[in-house]
N, C-alpha and C positions, 0 to 999 in steps of 0.2 A: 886142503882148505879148512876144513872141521878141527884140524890140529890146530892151525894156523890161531886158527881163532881159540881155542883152549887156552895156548902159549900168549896170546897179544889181544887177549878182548877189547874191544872197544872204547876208548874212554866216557863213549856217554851211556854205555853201557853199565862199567865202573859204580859214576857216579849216580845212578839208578839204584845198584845193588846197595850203596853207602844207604841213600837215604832209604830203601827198604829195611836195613839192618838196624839202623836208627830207630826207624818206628816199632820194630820188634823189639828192639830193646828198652824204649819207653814202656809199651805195651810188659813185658816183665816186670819193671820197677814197681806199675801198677800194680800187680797181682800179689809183690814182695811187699810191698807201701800198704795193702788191706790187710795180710796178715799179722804186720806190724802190728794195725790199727785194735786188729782182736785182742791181740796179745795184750796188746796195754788196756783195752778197757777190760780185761778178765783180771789183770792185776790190780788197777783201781778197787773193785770189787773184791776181790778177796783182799785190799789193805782193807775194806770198811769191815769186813767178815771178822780178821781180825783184829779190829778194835772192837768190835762188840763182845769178842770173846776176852778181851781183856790181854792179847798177847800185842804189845805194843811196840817188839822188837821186829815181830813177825810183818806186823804194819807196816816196819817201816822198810823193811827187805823188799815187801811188794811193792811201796810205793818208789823202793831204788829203780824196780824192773820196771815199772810205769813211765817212771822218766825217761828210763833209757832208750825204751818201746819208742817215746812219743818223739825222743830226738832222735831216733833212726828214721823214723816218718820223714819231720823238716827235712833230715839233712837229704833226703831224697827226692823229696819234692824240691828244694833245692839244684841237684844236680838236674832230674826231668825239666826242671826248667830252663835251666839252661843249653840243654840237648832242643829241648823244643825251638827257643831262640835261635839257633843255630840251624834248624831243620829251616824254620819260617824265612830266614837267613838268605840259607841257599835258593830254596823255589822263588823268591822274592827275585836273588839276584839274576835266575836263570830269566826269568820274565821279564826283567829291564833288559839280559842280554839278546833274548827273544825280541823285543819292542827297537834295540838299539839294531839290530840286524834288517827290523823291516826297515826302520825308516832309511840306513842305508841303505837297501834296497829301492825304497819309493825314488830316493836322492837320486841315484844310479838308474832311474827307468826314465825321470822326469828331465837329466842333464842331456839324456840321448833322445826324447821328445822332443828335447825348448832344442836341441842340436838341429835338427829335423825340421822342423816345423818356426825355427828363429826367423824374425821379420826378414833378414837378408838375403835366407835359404827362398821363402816363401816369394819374393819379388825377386830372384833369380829364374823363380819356376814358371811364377806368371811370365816375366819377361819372355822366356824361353819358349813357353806353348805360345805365347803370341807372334811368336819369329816364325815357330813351327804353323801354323795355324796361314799366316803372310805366305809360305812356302807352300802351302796347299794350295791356297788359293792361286796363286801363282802358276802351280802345275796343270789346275785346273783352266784356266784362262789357256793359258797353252793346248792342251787338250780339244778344247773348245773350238782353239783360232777364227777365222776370219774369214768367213765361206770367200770371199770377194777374192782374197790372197788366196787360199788354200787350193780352190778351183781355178785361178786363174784370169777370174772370167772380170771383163772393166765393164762395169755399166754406166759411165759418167754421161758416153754418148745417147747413152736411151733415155736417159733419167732426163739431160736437158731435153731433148725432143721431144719429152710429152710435157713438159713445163710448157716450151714454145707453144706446143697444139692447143693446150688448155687456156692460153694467154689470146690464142685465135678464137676460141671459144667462147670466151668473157669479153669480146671485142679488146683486148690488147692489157686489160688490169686484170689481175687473180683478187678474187675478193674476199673484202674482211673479213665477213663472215659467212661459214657454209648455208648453203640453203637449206632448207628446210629437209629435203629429200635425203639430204648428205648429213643432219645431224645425229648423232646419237642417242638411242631412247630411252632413259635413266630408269628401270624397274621404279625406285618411288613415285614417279611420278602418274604408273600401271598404277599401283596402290592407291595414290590420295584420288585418283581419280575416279576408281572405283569404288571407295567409298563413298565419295561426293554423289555419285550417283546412287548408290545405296540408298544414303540419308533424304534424296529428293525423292526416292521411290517411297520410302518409308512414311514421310510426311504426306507426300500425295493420295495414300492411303488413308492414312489419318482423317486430311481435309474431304477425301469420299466417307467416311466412317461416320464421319460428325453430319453429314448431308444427308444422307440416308435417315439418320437419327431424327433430324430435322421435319423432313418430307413424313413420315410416318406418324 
């Protein structure tokens, strides 16, 4: 495997080591581009050296090396800029190809989302649990059944017989409405009533409070 990989590196491996050898090799042009820079300004100065001494051949030898110096600089900063260009180039394109990757990705996460979760899917499902939900209940009622049916057992005959008894009861009519005995006793009514009494104990106090007050 270790060979493997010696023989067939990686391409983004590859292009890793490019742009590292790249910025190395920027970085040198630099270090070549300063010494340039010395070079030519020691030749400017020794052309002024020799103009003061009066060798004006000599002047002008140095100020050949001065030019030369200073166009080895350009034409180098020159090329560094264009390597730089071309550096900025690649990271630039890999980060659109990074950006163009996610949003295919987003594309591809949100097509099997809206898939999923599409108004059609989503009212197939409701549908479905409410079919499901019908069948519960269903089984439940079943489960349940019908003590009457289940046991067997007919009570139509009993049930009129104590109608009949109760209609002997009432002298011959069932009546409209329950008596008093047979009605139901509504808790609020526990309530308002015991405050009502409350409030009459409360007052009755009061009207002793104020008598006393009086009498004294």
């Amino acid at each position: 495997m270790g060979l493997k990989k010696k023989l067939f590196p990686r391409k983004g491996k590859e292009k890793d080591d490019l742009i590292s050898k790249a910025k190395s090799h920027i970085h040198r042009m630099n270090v070549i581009n300063r010494n340039f820079s010395k070079r030519a300004e020691i030749s400017r100065k020794n052309a002024k050296i020799a103009l003061k001494r009066g060798e004006k051949t000599r002047a002008k030898n140095y100020l050949i090396q001065y030019k030369s110096y200073t166009a080895k600089v350009d034409r180098t900063n020159n090329i560094r800029g264009k390597i730089e260009r071309q550096i900025q180039a690649i990271e630039e394109g890999r980060l659109i190809s990074q950006t163009g990757n996610l949003f295919s990705g987003i594309r591809d996460e949100l097509e099997f989302i809206a898939t999923k979760a599409s108004p059609a899917k989503v009212a197939e499902i409701a549908e479905d649990s409410e079919a499901y939900v019908a069948e519960i209940e269903e089984a439940a009622d079943i489960l349940a059944g019908d003590p009457e049916i289940d046991l067997a057992i007919d009570v139509t005959e009993e049930l009129n017989q104590l109608e009949t008894e109760m209609l002997l009861d009432q002298g011959g009519t069932m009546p409209e409405t329950p008596s008093d005995d047979l009605q139901y006793i509504p808790e609020y009514d526990i309530l308002e009533e015991d405050t009502e009494i409350k409030s009459k104990e409360k007052l009755q106090d009061e009207i002793d409070k104020l008598r006393k007050e009086l009498e004294s």
